[in-house]
N, CA, C and O atoms as a DFTB+ gen file, in Angstrom:
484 C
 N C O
     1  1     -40.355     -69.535      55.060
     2  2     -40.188     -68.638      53.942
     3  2     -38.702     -68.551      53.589
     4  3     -37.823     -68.581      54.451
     5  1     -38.497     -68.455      52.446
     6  2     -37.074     -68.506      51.907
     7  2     -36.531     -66.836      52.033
     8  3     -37.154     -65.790      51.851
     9  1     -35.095     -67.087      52.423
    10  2     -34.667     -65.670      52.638
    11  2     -34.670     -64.936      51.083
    12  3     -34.450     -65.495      50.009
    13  1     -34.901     -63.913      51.260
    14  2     -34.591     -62.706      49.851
    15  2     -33.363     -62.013      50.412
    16  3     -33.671     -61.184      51.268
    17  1     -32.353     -62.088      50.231
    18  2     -31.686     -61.387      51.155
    19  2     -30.614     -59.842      49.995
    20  3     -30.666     -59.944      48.769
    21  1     -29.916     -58.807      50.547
    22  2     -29.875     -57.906      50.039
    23  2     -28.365     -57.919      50.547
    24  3     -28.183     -57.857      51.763
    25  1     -27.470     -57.982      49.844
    26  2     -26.088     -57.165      51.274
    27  2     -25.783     -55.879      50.735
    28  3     -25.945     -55.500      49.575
    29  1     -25.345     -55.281      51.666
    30  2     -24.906     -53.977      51.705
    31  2     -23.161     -53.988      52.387
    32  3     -22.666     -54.431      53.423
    33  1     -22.434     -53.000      50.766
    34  2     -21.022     -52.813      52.008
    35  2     -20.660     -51.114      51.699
    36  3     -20.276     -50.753      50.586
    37  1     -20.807     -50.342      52.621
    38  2     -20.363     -48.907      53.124
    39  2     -19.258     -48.869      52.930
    40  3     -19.027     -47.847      52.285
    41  1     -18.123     -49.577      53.176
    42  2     -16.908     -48.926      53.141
    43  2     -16.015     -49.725      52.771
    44  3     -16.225     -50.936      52.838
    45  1     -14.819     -49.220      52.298
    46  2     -13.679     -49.843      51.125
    47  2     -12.727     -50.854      51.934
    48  3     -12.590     -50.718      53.150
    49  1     -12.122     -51.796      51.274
    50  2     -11.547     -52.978      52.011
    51  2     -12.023     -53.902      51.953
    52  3     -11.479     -54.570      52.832
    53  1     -12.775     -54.512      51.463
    54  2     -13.555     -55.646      51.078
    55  2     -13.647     -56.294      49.655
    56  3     -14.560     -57.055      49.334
    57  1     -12.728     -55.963      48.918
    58  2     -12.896     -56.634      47.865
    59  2     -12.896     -58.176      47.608
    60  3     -13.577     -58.912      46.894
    61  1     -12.223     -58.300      48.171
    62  2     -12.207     -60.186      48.430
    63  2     -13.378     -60.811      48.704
    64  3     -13.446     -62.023      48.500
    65  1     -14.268     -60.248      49.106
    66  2     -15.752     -60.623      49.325
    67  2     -16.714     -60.602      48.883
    68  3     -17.696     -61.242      49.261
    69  1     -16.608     -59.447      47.481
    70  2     -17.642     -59.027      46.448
    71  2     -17.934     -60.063      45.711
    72  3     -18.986     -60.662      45.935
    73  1     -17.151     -60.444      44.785
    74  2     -17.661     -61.853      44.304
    75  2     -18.453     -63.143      44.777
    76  3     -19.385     -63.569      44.094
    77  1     -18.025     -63.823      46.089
    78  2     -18.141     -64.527      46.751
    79  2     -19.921     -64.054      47.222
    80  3     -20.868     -64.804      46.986
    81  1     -20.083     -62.547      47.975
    82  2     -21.392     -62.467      48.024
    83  2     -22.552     -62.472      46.673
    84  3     -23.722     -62.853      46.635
    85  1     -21.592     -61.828      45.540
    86  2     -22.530     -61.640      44.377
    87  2     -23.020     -62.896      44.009
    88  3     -24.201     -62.855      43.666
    89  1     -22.550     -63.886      43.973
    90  2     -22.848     -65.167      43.524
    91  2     -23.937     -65.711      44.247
    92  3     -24.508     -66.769      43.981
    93  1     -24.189     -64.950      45.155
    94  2     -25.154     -65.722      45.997
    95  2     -26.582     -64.562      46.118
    96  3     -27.743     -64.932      46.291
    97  1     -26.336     -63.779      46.040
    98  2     -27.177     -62.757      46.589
    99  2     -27.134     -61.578      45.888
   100  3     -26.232     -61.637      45.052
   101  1     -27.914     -60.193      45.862
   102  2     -27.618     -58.960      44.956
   103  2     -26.688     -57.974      45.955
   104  3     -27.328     -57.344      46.797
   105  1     -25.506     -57.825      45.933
   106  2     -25.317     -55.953      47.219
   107  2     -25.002     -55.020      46.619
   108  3     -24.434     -55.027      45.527
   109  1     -25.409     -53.853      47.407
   110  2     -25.449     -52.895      46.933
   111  2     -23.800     -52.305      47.721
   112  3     -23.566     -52.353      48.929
   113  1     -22.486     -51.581      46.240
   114  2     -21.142     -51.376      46.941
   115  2     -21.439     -50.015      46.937
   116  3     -22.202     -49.444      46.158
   117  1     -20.742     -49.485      47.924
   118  2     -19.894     -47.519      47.234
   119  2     -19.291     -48.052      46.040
   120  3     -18.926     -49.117      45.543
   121  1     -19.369     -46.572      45.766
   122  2     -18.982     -46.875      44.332
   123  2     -17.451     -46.428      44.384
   124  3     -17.306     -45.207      44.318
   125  1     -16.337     -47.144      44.484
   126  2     -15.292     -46.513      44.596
   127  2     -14.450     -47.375      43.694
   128  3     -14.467     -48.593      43.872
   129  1     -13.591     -46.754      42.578
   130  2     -12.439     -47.261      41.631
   131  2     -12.343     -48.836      41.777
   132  3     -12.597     -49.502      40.774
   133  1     -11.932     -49.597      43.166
   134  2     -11.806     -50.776      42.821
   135  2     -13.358     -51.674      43.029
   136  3     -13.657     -52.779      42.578
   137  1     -13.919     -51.021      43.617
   138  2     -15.328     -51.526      43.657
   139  2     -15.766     -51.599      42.397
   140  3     -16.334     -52.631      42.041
   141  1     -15.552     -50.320      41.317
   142  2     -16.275     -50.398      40.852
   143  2     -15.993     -51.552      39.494
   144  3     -16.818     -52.207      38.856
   145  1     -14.344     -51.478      39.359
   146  2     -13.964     -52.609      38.801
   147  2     -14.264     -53.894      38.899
   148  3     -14.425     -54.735      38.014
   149  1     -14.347     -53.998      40.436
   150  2     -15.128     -55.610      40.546
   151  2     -16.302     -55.908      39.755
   152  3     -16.398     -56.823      38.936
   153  1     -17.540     -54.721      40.192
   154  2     -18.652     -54.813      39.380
   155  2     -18.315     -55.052      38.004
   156  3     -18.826     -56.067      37.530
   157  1     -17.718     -54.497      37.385
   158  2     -17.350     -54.419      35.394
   159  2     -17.470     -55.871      35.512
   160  3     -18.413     -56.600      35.206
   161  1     -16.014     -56.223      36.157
   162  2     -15.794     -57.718      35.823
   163  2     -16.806     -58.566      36.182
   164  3     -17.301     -59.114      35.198
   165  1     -17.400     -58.942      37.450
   166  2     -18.838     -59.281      37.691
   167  2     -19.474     -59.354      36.043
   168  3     -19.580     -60.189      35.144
   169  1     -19.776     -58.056      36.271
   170  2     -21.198     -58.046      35.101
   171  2     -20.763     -58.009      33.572
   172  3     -21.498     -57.463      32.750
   173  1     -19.174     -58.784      33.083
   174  2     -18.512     -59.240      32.176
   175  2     -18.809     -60.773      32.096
   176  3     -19.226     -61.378      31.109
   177  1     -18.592     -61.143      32.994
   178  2     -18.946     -62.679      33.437
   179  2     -20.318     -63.735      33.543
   180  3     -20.434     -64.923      33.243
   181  1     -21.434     -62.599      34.189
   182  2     -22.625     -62.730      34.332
   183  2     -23.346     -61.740      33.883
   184  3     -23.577     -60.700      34.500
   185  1     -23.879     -62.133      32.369
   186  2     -24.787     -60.972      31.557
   187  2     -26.303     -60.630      32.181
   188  3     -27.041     -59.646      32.123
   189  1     -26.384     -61.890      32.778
   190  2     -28.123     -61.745      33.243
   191  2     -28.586     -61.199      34.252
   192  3     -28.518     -61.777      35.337
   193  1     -29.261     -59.753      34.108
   194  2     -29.679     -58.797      35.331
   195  2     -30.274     -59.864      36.351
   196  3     -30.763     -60.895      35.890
   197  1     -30.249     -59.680      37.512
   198  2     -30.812     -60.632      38.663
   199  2     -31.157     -59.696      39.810
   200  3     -30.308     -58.847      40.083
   201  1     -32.428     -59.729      40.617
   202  2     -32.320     -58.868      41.634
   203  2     -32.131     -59.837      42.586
   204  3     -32.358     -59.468      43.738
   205  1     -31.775     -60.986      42.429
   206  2     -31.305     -62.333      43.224
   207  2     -29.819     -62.493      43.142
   208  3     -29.106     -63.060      43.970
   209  1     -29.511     -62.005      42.204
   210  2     -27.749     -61.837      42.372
   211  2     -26.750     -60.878      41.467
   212  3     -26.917     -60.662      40.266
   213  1     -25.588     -60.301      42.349
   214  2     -25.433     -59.102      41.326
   215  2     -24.468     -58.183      42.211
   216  3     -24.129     -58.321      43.386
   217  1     -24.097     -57.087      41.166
   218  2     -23.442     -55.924      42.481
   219  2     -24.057     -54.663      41.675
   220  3     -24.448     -54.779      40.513
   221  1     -24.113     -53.296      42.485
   222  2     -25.368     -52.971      42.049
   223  2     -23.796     -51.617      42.831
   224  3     -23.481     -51.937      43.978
   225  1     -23.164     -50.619      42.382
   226  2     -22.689     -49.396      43.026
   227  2     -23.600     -48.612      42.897
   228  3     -24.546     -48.598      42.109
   229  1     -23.159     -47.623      44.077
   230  2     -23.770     -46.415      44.430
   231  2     -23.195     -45.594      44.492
   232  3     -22.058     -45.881      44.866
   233  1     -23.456     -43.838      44.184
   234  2     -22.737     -42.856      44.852
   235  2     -22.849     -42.390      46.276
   236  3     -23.902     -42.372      46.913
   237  1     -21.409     -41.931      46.820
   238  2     -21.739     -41.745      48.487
   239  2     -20.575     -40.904      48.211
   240  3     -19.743     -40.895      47.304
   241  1     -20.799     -40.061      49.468
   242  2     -19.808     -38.643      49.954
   243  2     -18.810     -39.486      50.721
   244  3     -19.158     -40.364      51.511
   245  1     -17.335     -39.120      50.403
   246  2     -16.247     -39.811      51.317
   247  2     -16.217     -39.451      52.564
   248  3     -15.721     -40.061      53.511
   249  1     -16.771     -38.423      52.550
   250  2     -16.957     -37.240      54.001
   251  2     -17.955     -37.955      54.700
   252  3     -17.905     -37.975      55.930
   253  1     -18.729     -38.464      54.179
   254  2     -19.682     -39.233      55.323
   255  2     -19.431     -39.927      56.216
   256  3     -18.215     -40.107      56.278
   257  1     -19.969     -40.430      56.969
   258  2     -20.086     -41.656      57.710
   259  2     -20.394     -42.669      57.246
   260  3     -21.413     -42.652      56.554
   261  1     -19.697     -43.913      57.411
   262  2     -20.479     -45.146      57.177
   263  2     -22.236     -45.539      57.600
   264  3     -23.063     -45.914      56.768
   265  1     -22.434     -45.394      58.670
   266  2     -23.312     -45.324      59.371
   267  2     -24.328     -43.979      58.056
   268  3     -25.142     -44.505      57.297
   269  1     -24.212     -43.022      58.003
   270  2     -25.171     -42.418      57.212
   271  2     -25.024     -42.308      55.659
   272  3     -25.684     -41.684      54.828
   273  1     -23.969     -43.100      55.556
   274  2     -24.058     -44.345      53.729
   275  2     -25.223     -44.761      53.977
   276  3     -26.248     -44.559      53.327
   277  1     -25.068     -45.408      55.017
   278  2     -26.035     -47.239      55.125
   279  2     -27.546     -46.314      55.382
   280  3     -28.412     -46.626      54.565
   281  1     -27.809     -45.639      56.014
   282  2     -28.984     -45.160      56.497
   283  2     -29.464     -44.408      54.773
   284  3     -30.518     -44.706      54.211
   285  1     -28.476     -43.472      54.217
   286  2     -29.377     -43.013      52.959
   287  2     -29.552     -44.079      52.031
   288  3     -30.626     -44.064      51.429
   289  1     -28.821     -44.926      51.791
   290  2     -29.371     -46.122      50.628
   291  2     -30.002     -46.919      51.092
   292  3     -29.851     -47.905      50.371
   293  1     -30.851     -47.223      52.116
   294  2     -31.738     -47.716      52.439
   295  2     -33.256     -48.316      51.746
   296  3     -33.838     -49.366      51.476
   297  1     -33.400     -46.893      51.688
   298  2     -34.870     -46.480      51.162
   299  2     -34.619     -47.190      49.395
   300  3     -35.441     -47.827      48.737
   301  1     -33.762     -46.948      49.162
   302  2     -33.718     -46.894      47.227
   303  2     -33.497     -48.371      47.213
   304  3     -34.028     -48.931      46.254
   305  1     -32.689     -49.323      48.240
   306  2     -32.880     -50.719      48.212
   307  2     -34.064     -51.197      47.977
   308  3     -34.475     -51.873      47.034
   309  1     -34.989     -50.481      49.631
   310  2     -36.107     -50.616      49.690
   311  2     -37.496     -50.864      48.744
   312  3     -38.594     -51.395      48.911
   313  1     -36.732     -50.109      47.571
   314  2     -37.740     -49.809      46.369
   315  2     -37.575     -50.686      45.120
   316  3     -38.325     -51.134      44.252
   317  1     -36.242     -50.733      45.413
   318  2     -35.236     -51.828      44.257
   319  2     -35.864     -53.286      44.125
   320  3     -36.245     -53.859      43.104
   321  1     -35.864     -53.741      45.503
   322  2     -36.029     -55.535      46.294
   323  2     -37.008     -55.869      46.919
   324  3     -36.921     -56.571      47.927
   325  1     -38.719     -55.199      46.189
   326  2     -39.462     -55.942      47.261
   327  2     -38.914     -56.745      47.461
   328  3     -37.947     -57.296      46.935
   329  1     -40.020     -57.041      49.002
   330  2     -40.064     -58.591      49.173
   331  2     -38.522     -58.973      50.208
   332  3     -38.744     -59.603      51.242
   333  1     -37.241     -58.639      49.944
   334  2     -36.636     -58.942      50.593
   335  2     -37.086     -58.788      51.938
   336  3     -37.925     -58.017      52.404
   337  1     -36.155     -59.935      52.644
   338  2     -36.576     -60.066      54.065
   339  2     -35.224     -60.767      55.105
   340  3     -35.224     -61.445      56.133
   341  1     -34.303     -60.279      54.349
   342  2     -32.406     -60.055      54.614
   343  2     -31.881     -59.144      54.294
   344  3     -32.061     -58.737      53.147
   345  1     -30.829     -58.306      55.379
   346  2     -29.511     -57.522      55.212
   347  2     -28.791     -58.280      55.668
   348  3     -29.003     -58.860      56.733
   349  1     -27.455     -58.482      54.716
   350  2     -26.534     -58.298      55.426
   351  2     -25.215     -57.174      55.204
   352  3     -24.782     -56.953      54.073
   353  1     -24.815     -56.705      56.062
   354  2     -24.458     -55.425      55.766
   355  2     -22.981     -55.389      56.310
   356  3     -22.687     -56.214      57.175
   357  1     -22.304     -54.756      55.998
   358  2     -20.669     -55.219      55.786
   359  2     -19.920     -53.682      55.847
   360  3     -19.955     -52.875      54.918
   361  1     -19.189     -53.451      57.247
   362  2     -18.156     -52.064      57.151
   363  2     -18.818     -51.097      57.977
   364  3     -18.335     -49.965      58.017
   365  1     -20.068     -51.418      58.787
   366  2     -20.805     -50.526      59.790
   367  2     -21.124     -51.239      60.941
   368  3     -21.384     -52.439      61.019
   369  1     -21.080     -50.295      61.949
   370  2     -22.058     -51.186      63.571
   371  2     -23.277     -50.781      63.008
   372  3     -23.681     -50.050      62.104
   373  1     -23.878     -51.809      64.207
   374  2     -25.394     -51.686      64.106
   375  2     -25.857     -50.658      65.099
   376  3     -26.067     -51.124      66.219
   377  1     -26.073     -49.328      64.952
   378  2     -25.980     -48.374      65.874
   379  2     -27.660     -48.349      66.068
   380  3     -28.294     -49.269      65.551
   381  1     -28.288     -47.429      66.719
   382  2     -29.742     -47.395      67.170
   383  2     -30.192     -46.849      65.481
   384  3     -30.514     -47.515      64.497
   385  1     -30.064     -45.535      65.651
   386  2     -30.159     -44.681      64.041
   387  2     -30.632     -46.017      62.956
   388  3     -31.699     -46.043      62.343
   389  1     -29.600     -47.049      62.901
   390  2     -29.395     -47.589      61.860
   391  2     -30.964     -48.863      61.631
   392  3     -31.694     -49.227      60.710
   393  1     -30.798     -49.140      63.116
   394  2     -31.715     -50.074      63.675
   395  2     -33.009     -49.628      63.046
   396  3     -33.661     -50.396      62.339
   397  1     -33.415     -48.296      63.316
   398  2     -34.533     -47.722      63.140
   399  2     -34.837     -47.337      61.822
   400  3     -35.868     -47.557      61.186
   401  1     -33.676     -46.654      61.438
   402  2     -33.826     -47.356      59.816
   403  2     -34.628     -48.560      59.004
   404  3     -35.397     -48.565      58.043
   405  1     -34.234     -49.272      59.611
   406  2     -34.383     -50.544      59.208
   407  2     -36.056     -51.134      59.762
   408  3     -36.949     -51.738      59.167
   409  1     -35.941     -50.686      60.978
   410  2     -37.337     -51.080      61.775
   411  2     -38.357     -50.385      60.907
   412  3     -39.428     -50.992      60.909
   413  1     -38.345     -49.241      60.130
   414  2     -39.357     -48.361      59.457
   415  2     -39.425     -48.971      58.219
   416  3     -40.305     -48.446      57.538
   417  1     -38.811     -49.928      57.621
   418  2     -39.435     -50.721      56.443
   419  2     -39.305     -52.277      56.906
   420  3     -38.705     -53.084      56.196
   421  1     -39.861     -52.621      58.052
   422  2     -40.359     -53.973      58.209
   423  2     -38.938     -54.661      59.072
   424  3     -39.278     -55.744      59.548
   425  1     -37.595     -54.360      59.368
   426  2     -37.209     -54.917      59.442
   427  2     -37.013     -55.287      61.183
   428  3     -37.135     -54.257      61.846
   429  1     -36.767     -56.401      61.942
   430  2     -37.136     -56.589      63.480
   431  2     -35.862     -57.143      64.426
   432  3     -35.392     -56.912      65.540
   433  1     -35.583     -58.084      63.193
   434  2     -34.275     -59.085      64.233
   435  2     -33.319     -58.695      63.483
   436  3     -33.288     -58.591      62.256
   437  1     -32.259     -58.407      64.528
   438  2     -30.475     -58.202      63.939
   439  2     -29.633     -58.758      64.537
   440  3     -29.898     -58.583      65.726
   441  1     -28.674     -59.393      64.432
   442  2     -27.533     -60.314      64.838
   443  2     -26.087     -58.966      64.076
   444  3     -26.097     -58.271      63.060
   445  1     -25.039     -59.147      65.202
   446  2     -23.795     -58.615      64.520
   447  2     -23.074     -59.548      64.298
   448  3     -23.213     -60.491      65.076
   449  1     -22.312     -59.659      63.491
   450  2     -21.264     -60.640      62.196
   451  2     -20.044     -59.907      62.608
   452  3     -20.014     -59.012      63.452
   453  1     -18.721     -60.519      61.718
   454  2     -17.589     -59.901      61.736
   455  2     -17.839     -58.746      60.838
   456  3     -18.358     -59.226      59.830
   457  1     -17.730     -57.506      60.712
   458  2     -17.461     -56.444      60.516
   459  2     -19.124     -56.066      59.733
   460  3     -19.189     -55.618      58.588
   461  1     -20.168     -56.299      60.455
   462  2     -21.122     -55.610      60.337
   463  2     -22.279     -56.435      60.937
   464  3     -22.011     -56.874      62.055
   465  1     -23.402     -56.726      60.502
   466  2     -24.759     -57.085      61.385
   467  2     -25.427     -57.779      59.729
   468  3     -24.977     -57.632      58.593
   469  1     -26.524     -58.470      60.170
   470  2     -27.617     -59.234      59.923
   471  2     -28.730     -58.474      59.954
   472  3     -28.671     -57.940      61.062
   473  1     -29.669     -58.113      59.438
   474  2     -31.036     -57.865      59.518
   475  2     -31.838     -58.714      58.776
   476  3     -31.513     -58.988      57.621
   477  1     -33.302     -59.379      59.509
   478  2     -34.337     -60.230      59.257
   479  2     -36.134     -59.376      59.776
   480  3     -36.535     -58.888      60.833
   481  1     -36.627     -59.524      58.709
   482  2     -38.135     -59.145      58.635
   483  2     -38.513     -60.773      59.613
   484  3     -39.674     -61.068      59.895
């Protein structure tokens, strides 16, 4: 089966990477000033909605945790992407919480990456 895959990035410092993933895949950013600029330009460049590729911001409390970013936008991915059957997720550990998250809409195998984890249905 071909991956559907989704990325996710929680927290700021990553701009260099937004593009590079959008081109390939849809993620969902915080929505923060230069994030959200990337997206403009992104979706200046590439007019055609894709739930296959794209950057997609969100609102999140700065006060939060990374870890309970990633856990509340979960669900609204969830609803966004049937069918996906990839995270990759960028600016969080893979803590238990998060795991289980993930385990409650199908998801089983996780690998950690440089500065976040893998999830596979």
């Amino acid at each position: 089966m071909k991956n559907y895959t989704v990325g996710i990035i929680v927290t700021s410092g990553h701009n260099e990477k937004i593009f590079a993933l959008a081109d390939n895949f849809h993620i969902w950013v915080i929505k923060t000033p230069d994030y959200q600029t990337i997206a403009d330009e992104f979706w200046k460049f590439n007019k055609e909605t894709s739930l296959n590729k794209g950057i997609t911001t969100f609102n999140f409390s700065p006060d939060d945790s990374a870890e309970k970013v990633c856990l509340e936008i979960l669900n609204t991915i969830d609803e966004h992407h049937y069918g996906w059957n990839e995270v990759i997720t960028i600016g969080v550990e893979l803590s238990n919480a998060i795991k289980k998250g993930l385990k409650s809409i199908g998801f089983s195998n996780f690998q950690e990456i440089d500065d976040g984890f893998k999830g596979h249905k």
